[in-house]
C-alpha positions as a Markdown table, in Angstrom:
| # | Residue | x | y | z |
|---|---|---|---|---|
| 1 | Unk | 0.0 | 0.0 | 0.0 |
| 2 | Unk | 1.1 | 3.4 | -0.9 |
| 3 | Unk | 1.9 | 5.4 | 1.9 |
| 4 | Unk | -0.7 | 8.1 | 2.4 |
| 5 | Unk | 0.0 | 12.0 | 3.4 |
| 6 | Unk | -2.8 | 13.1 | 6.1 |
| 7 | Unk | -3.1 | 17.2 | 5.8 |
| 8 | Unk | -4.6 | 19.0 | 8.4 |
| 9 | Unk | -5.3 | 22.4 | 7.8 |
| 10 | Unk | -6.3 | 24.7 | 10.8 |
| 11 | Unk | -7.8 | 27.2 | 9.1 |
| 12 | Unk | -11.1 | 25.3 | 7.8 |
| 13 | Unk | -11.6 | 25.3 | 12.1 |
| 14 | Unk | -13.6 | 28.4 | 13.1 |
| 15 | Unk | -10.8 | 30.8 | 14.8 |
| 16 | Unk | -11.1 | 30.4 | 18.4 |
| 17 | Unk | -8.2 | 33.1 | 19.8 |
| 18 | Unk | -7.6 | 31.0 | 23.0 |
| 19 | Unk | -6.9 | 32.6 | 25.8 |
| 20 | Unk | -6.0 | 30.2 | 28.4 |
| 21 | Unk | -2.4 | 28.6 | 28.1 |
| 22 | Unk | -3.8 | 25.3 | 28.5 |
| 23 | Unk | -5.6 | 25.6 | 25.4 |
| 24 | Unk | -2.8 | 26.6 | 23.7 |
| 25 | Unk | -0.9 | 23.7 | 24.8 |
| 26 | Unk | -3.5 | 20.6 | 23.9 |
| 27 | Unk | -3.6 | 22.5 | 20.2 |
| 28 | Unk | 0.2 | 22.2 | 20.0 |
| 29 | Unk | 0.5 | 18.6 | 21.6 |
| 30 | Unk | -2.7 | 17.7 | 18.9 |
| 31 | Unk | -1.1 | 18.7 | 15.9 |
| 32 | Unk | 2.6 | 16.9 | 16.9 |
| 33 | Unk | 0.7 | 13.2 | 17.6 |
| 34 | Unk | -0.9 | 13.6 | 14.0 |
| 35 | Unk | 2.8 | 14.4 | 12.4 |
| 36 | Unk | 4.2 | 11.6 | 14.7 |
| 37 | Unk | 1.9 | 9.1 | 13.4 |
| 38 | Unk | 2.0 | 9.8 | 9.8 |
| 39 | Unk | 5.9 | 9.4 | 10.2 |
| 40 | Unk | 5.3 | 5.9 | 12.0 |
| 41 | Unk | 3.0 | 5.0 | 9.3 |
| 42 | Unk | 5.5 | 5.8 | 6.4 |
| 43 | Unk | 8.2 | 4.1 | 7.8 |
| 44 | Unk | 6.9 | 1.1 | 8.9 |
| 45 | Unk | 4.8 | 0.8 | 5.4 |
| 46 | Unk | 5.3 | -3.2 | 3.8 |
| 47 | Unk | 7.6 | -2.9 | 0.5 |
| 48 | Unk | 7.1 | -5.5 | -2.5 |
| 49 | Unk | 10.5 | -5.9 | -4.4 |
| 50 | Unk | 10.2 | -6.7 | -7.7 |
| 51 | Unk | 12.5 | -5.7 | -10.6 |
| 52 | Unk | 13.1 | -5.4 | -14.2 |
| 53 | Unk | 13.8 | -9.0 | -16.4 |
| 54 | Unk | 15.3 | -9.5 | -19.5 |
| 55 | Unk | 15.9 | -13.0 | -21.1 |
| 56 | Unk | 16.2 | -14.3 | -24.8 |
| 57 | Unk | 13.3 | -16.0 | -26.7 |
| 58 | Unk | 13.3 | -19.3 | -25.6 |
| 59 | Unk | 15.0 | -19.5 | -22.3 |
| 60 | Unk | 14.0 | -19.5 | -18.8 |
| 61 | Unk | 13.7 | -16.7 | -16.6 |
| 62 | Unk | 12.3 | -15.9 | -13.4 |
| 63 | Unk | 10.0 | -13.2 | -12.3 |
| 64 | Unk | 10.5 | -11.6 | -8.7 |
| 65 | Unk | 8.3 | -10.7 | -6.0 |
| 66 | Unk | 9.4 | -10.2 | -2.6 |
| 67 | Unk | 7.2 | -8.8 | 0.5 |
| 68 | Unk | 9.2 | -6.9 | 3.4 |
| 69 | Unk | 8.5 | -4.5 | 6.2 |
| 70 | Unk | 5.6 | -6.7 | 7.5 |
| 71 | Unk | 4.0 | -8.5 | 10.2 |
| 72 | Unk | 0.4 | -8.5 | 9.0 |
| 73 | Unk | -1.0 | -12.0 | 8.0 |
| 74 | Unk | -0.7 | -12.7 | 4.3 |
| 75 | Unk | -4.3 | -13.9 | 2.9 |
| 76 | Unk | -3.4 | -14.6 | -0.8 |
| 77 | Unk | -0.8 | -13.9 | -3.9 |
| 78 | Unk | -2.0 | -13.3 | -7.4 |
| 79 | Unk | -0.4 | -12.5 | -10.3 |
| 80 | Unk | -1.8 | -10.0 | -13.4 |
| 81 | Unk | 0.1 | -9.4 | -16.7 |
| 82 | Unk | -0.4 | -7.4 | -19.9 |
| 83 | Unk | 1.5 | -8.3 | -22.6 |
| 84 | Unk | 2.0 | -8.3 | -26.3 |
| 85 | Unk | -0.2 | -11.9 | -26.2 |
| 86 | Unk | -2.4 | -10.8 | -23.6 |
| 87 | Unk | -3.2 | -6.7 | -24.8 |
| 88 | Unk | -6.1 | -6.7 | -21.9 |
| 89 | Unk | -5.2 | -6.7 | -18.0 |
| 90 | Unk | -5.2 | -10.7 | -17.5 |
| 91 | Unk | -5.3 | -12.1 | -14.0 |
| 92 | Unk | -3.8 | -15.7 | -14.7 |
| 93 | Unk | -2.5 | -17.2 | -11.2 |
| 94 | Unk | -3.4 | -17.1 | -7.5 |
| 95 | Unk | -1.4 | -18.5 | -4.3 |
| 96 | Unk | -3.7 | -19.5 | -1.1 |
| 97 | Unk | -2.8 | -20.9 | 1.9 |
| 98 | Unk | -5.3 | -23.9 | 1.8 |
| 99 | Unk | -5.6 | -24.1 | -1.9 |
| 100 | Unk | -1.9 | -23.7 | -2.9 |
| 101 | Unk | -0.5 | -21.9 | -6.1 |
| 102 | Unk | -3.4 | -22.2 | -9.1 |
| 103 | Unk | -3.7 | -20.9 | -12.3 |
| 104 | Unk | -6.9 | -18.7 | -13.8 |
| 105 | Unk | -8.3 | -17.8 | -17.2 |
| 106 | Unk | -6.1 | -21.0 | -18.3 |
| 107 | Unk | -3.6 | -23.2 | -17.7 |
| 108 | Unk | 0.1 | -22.8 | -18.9 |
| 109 | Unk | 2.5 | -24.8 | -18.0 |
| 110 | Unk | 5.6 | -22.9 | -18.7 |
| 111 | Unk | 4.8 | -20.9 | -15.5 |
| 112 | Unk | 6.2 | -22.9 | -11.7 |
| 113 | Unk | 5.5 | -21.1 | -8.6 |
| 114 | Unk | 8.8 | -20.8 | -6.6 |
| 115 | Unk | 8.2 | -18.6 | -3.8 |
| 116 | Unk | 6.6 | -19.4 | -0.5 |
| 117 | Unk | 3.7 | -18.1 | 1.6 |
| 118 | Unk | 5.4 | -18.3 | 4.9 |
| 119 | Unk | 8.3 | -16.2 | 3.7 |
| 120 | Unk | 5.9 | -14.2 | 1.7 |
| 121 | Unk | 7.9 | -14.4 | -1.7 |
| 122 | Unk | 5.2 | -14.7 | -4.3 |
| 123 | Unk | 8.6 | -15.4 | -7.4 |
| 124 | Unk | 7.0 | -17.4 | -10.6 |
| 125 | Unk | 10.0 | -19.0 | -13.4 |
| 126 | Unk | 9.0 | -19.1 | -16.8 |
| 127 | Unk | 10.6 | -21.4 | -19.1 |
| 128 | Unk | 11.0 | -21.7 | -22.8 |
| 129 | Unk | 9.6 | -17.5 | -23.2 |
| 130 | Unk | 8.6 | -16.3 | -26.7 |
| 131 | Unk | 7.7 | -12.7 | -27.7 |
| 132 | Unk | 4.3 | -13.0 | -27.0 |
| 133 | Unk | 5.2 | -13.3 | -23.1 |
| 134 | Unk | 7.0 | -9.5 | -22.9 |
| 135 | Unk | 5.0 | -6.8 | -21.3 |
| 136 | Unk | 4.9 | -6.3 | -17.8 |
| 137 | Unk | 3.7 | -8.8 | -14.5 |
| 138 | Unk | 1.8 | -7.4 | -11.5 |
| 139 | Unk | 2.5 | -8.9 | -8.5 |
| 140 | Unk | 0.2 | -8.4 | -5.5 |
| 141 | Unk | 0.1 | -9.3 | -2.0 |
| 142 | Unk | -2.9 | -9.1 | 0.2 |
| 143 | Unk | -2.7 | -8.5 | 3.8 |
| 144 | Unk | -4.9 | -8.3 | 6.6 |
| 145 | Unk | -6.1 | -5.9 | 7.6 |
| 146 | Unk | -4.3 | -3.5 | 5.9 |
| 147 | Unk | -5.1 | -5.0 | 2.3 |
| 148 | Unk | -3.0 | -5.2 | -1.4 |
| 149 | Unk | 0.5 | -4.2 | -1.9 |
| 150 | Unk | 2.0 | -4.5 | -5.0 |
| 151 | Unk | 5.0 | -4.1 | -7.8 |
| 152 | Unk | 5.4 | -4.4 | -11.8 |
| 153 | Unk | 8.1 | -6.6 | -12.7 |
| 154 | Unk | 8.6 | -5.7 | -17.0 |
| 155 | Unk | 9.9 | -8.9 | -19.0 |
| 156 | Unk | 11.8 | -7.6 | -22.1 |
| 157 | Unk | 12.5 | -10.6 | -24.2 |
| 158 | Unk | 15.6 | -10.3 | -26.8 |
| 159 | Unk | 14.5 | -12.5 | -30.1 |
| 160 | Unk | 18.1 | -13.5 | -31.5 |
| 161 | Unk | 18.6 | -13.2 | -35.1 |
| 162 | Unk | 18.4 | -16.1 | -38.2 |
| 163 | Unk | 21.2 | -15.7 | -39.9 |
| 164 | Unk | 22.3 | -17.1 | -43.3 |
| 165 | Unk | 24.4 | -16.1 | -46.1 |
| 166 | Unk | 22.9 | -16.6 | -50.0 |
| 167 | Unk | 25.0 | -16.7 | -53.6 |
| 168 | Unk | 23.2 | -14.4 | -55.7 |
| 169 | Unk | 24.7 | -16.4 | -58.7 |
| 170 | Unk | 26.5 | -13.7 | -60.6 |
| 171 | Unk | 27.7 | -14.5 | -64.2 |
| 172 | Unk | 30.7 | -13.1 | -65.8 |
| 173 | Unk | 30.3 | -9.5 | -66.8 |
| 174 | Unk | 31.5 | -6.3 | -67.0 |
| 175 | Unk | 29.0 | -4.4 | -64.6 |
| 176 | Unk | 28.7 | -4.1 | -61.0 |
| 177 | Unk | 25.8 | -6.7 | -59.5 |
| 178 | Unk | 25.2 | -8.5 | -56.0 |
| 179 | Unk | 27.7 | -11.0 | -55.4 |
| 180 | Unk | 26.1 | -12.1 | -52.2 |
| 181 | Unk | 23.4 | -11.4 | -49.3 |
| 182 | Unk | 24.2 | -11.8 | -45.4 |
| 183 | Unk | 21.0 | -11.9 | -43.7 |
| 184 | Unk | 20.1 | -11.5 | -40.1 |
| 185 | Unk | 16.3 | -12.0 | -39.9 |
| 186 | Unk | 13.7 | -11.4 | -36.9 |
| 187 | Unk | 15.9 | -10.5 | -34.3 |
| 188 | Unk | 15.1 | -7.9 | -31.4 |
| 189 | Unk | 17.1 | -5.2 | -31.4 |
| 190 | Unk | 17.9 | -5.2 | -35.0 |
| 191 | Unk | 21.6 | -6.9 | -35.3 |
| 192 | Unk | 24.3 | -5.4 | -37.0 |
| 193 | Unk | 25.5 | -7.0 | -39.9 |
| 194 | Unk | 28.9 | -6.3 | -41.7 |
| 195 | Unk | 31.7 | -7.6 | -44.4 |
| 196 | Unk | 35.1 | -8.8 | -43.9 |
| 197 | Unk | 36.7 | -9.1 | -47.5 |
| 198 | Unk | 40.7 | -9.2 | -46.7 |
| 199 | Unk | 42.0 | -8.6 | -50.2 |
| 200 | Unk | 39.2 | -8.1 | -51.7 |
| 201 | Unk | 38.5 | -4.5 | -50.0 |
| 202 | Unk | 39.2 | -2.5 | -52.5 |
| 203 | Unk | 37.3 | -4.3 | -55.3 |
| 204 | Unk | 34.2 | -4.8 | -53.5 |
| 205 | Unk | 31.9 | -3.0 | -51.2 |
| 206 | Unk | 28.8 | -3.5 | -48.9 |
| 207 | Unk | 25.5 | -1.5 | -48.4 |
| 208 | Unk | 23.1 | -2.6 | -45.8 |
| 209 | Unk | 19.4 | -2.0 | -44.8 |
| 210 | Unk | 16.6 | -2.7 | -42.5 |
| 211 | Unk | 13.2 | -4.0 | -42.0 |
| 212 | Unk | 10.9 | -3.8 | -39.0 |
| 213 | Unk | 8.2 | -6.0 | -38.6 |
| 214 | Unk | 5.0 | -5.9 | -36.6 |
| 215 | Unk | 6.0 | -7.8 | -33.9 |
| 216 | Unk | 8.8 | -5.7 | -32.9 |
| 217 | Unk | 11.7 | -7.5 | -34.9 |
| 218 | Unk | 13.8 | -6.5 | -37.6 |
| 219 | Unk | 15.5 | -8.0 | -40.4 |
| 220 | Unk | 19.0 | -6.4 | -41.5 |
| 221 | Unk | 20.1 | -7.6 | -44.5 |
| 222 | Unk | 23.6 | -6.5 | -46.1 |
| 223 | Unk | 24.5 | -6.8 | -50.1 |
| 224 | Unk | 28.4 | -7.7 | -51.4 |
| 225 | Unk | 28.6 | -6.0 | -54.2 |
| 226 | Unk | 31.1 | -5.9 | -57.2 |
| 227 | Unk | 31.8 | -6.7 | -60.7 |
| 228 | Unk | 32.2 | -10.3 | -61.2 |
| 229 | Unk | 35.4 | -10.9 | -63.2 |
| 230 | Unk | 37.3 | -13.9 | -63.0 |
| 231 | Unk | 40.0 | -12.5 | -60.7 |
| 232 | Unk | 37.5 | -12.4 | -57.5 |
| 233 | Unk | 36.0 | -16.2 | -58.1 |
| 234 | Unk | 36.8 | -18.4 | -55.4 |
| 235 | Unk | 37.8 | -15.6 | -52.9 |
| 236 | Unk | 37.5 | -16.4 | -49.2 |
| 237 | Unk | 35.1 | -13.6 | -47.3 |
| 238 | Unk | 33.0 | -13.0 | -43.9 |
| 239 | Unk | 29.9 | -12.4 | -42.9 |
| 240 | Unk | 29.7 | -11.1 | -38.9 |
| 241 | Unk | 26.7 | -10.6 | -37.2 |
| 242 | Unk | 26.1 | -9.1 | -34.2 |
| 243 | Unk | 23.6 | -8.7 | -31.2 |
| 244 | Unk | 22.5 | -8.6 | -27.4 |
| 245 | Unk | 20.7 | -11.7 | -27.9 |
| 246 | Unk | 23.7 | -13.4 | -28.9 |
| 247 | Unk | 26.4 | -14.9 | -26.5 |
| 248 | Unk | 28.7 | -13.7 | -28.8 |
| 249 | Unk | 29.6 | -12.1 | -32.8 |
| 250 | Unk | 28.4 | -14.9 | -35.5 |
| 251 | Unk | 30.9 | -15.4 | -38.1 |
| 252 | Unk | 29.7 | -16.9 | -41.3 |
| 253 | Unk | 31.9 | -17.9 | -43.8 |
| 254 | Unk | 31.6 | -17.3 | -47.5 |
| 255 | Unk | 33.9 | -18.1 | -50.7 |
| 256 | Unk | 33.0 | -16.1 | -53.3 |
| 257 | Unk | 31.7 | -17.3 | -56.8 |
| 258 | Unk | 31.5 | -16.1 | -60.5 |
| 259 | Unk | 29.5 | -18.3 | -63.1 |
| 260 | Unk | 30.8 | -18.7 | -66.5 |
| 261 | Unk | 30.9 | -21.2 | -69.3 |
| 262 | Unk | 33.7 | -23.7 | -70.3 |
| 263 | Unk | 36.6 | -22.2 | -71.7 |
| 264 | Unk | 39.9 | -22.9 | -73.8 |
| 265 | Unk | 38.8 | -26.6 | -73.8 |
| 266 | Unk | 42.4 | -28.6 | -74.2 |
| 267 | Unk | 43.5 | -32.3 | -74.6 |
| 268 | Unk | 46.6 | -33.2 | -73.4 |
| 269 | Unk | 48.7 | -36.2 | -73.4 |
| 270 | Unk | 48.8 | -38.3 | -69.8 |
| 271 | Unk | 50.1 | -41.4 | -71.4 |
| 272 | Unk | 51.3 | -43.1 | -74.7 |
| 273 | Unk | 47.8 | -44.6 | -74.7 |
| 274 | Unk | 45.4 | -41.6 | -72.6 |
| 275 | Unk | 44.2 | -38.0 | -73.2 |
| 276 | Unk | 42.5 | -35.7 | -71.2 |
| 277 | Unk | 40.7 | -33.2 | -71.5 |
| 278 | Unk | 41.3 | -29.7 | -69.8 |
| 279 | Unk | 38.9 | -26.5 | -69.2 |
| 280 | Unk | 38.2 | -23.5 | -66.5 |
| 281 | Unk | 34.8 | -23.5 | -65.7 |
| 282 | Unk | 32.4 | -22.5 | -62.9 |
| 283 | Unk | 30.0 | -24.7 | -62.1 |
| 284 | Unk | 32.3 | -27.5 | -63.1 |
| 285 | Unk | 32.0 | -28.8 | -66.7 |
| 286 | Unk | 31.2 | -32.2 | -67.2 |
| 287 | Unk | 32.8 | -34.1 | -70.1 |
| 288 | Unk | 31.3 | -36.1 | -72.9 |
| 289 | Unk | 34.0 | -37.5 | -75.8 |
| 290 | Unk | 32.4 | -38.6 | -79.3 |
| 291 | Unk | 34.5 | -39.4 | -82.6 |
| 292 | Unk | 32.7 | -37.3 | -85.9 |
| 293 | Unk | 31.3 | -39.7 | -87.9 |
| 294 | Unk | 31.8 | -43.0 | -86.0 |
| 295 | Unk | 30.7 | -44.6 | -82.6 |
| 296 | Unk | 33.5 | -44.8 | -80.2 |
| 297 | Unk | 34.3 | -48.7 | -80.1 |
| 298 | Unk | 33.6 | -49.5 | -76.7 |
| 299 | Unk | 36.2 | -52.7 | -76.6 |
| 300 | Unk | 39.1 | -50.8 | -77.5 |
| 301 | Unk | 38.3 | -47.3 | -75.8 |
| 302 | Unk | 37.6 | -46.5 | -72.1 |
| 303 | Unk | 35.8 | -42.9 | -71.0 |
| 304 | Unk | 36.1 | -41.9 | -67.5 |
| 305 | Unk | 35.0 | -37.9 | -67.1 |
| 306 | Unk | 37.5 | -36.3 | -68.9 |
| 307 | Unk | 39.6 | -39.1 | -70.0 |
| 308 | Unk | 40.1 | -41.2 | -73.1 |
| 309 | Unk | 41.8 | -44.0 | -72.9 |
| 310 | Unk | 42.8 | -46.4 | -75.5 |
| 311 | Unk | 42.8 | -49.8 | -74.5 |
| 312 | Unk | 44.8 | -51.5 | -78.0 |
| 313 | Unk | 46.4 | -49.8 | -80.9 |
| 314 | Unk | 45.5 | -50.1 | -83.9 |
| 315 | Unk | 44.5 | -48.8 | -87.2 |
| 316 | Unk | 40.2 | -49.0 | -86.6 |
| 317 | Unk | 40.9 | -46.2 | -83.5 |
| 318 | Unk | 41.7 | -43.5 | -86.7 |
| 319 | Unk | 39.3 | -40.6 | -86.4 |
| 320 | Unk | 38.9 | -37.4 | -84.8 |
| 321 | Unk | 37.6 | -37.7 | -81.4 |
| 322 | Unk | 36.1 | -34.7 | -80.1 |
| 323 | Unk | 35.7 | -33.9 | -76.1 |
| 324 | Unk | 32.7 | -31.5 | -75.1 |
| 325 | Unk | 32.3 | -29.7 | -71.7 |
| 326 | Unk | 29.9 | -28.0 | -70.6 |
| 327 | Unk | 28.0 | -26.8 | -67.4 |
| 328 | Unk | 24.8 | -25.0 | -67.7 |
| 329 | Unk | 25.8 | -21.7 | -69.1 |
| 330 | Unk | 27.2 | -23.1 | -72.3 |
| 331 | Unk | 29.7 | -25.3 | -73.7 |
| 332 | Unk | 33.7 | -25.5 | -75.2 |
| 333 | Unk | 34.8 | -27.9 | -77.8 |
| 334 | Unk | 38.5 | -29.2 | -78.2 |
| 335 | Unk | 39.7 | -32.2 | -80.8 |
| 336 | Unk | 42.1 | -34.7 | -81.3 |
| 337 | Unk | 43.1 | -36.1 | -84.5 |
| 338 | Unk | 44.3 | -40.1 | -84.1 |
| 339 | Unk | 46.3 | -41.9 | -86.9 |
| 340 | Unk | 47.7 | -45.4 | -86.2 |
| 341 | Unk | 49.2 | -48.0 | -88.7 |
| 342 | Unk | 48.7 | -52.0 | -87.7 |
| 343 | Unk | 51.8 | -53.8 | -87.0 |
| 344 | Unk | 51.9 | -55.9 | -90.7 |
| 345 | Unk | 51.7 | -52.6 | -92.6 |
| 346 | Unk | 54.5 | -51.1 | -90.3 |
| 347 | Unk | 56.7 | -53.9 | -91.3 |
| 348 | Unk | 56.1 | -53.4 | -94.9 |
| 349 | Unk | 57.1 | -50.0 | -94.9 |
| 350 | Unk | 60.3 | -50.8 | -93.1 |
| 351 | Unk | 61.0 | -53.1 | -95.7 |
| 352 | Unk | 60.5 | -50.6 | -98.5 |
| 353 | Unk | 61.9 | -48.4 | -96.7 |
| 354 | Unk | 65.5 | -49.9 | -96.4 |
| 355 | Unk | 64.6 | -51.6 | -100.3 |
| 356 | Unk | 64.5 | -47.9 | -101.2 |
| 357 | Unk | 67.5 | -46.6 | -99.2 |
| 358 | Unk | 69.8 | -49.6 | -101.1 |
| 359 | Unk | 68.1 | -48.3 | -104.6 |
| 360 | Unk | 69.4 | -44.8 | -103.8 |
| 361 | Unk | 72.8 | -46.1 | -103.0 |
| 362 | Unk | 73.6 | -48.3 | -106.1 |
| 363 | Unk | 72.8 | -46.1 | -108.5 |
| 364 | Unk | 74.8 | -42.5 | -106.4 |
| 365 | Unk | 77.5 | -45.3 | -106.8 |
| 366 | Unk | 77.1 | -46.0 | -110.6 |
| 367 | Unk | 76.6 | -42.8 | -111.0 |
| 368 | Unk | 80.0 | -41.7 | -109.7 |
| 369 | Unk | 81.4 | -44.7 | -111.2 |
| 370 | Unk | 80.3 | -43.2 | -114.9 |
| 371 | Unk | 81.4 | -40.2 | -114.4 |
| 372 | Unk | 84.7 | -40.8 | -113.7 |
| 373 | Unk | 84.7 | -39.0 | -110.2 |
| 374 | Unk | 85.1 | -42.3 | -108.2 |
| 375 | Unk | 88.7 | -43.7 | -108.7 |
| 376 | Unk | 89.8 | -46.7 | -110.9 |
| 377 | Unk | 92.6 | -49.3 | -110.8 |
| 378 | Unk | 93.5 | -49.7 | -115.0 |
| 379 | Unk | 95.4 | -52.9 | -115.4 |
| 380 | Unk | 94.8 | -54.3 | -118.8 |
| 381 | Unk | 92.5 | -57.5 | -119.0 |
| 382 | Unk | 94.7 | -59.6 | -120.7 |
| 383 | Unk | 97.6 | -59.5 | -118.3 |
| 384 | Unk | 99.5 | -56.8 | -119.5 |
| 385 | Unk | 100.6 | -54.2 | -117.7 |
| 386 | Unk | 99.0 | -50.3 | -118.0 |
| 387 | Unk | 101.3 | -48.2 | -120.1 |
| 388 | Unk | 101.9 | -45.0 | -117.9 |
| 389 | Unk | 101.5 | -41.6 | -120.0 |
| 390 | Unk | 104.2 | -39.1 | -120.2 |
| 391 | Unk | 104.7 | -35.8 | -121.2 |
| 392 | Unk | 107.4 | -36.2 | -123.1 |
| 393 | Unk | 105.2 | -38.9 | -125.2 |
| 394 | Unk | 101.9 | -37.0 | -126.7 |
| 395 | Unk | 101.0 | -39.2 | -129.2 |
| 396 | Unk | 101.4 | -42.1 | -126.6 |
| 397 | Unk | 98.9 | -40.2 | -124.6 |
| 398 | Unk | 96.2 | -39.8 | -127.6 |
| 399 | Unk | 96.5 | -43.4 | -128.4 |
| 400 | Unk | 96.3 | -44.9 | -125.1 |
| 401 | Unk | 92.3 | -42.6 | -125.2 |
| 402 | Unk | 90.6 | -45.1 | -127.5 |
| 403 | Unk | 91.5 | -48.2 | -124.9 |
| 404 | Unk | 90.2 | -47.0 | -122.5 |
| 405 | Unk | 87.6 | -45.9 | -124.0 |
| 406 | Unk | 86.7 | -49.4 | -125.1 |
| 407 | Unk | 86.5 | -50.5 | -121.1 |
């Protein structure tokens, strides 16, 4: 109960000018026992302690209320509460001493009496709290004979934020667009929501904004943007959120992606007998090899992803194979030619080969031979030995001409 101030006004008394001391006196002593009493009455007044509660959405809390400063029987404890579920003044529990702690207008079993009527602590816990429960509890005691006492207890309830990070899928380009979206939905306060991008500060940026819904929550929700270029796929970055509600910052991670279509689609060499096929693309390409014209002959060949395998050599593998990749923004061609020769027909050509190369030989030789530029030992056929020409003998030299000639 509140204390109450008593005023006594003298002047509402019809003026009596008294001329006898004694009178003077009782109007003196009168007026100090009404000052004395409303001083014993103020400071002597029962006290409820309560106190302001704040939890997060889905915990437990527990609301106080505490009677002090009293001797006066206690008769009963009830509760009231107005909150965002309950708009209207709701009286939903009661404690008696013969009936025990009850609930009214309802049950809910969230709420547990915890207090105790003989030490006049009237404290309720409520467990697993939502939004709905904020607003502020009444708690009352009633005494005899003095009557109720009581104290507002207000329950703030922090709602902590959803948080999640989504690709916006950005495709190759020129022009700036959203890389990303960090989102930090329903949560009470509104969180703050912010970028760590390392080396990637200077070639993206962030801009953030709000919405506040009806129940009191907001969603903040912060964009990455830049201009999607090859150079910032695949970049490591971080989303941090934070907020009262939460124990601590939220750190989501997030590597960075740009979309694009197969490109310089190569084939390489792994083996004597195994090609594969090489590309940059984002989502991964996936590989499909064909030969133009012809059906791959599945005996001889093998095909795993982007490999081509041949599993025998021979001259019915000749054709040009052609590996496709693609992913679902296009597609990237690259080709290999294959020629092979069977083992007979290699022989052959060896043969003719070496045939040819003793061909060439003989006839450089007799060709030498004829034209005098290869060396000759001249003995004469029939035993007799060469006459050797002299200068002193021209007409020895002119008639030696016609033999040899004749060899």
């Amino acid at each position: 109960m509140e204390p109450h101030m008593v005023f006594v006004s003298l002047r509402d008394r019809p003026q009596v000018r008294p001329s006898h001391p004694f009178l003077r006196f009782c109007r003196r002593l009168t007026v100090m026992s009404v000052l004395v009493l409303i001083q014993s009455r103020c400071s002597h007044a029962p006290q409820v302690i309560g106190g302001n509660v704040t939890v997060v959405q889905g915990g437990t809390i527990v609301l106080p209320c505490k009677l002090t400063d009293t001797t006066e029987a206690l008769t009963q404890i009830s509760w009231q509460r107005t909150t965002r579920g309950k708009p209207h003044n709701d009286n939903f529990f009661t404690i008696l001493p013969k009936d025990g702690p009850k609930f009214v207008n309802g049950y809910d079993k969230r709420f547990e009496f915890i207090g105790s009527l003989n030490e006049k602590n009237g404290s309720l816990q409520l467990s697993d709290v939502t939004l709905v429960d904020e607003g502020v509890y009444t708690c009352i005691f009633t005494l005899f004979p003095t009557g109720n006492y009581k104290t507002e207890i207000p329950l703030n309830v922090l709602v902590p934020p959803v948080t999640y990070v989504k690709d916006n899928v950005p495709v190759l380009g020129d022009e700036e667009v959203s890389l990303a979206t960090c989102t930090a939905a329903g949560s009470r306060p509104p969180a703050g929501v912010r970028w760590l991008t390392g080396t990637l500060a200077e070639k993206v940026r962030a801009t953030t904004n709000s919405t506040q819904h009806a129940n009191g929550t907001t969603t903040t929700v912060s964009l990455l943007l830049g201009v999607p270029t090859r150079d910032i796929n695949q970049r490591s970055v971080q989303c941090v959120i934070t907020s009262p509600a939460l124990s601590k910052e939220e750190t989501i991670p997030f590597i960075t992606q740009v979309y694009f279509s197969p490109m310089e689609v190569n084939i390489s060499a792994t083996s004597k007998d195994s090609f594969q096929c090489v590309t940059e693309a984002n989502p991964t390409a996936k590989f499909t090899w064909r030969r133009s014209g012809q059906s791959l002959p599945q005996s001889a060949v093998r095909v795993d992803g982007a490999t081509l395998q041949f599993l025998s050599m021979g001259s019915a593998l000749n054709g040009l194979y052609q590996c496709e990749a693609s992913n679902r923004y296009g597609t990237g061609h690259g080709y290999l030619y294959v020629h092979l020769t069977s083992g007979t027909c290699t022989a052959c050509w060896t043969i003719f080969g070496l045939l040819l190369f003793l061909i060439v030989i003989g006839v450089s030789a007799w060709y030498l031979y004829k034209s005098g530029k290869c060396p000759r030992t001249k003995e004469d056929t029939r035993g007799k030995r060469q006459k050797v020409r002299t200068a002193s003998s021209e007409s020895d030299r002119v008639q030696e001409e016609p033999n040899e000639a004749e060899l």
